[in-house]
N, C-alpha and C positions, 0 to 999 in steps of 0.2 A: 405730720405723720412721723410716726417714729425712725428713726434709724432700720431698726428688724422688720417692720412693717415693709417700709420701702425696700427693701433686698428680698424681699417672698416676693412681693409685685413683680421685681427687676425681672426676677429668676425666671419667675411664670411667664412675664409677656416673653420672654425669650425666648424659650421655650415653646410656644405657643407660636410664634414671629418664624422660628426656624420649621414651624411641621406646615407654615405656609400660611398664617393669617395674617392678616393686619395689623396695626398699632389701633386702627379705627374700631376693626371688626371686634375684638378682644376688648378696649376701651367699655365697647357698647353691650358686653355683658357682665358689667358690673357698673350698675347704676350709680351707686350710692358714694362712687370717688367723687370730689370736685374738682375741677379745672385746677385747679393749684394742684391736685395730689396727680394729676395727670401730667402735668406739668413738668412735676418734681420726676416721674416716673419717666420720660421721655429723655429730658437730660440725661439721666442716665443710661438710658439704653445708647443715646448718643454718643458715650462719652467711647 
């Protein structure tokens, strides 16, 4: 995934994460990531 890609992701699950959903609940509406791109999206909210 791209750089830009992955920082819309980042932004959104955060976003999403702070008005009270989960990394799961969020994850599972957007099918079409793969484990790696979830992956990649995780460490970074981690970080």
């Amino acid at each position: 995934m791209s750089k830009a890609m992955l920082n819309i992701y980042v932004r959104t699950f955060r976003r999403r994460m702070e008005a009270g959903e989960t990394f799961e609940e969020i994850l599972a509406s957007y099918p079409r990531l793969t484990d790696e791109q979830a992956k990649e999206i995780k460490a970074e909210l981690d970080k």
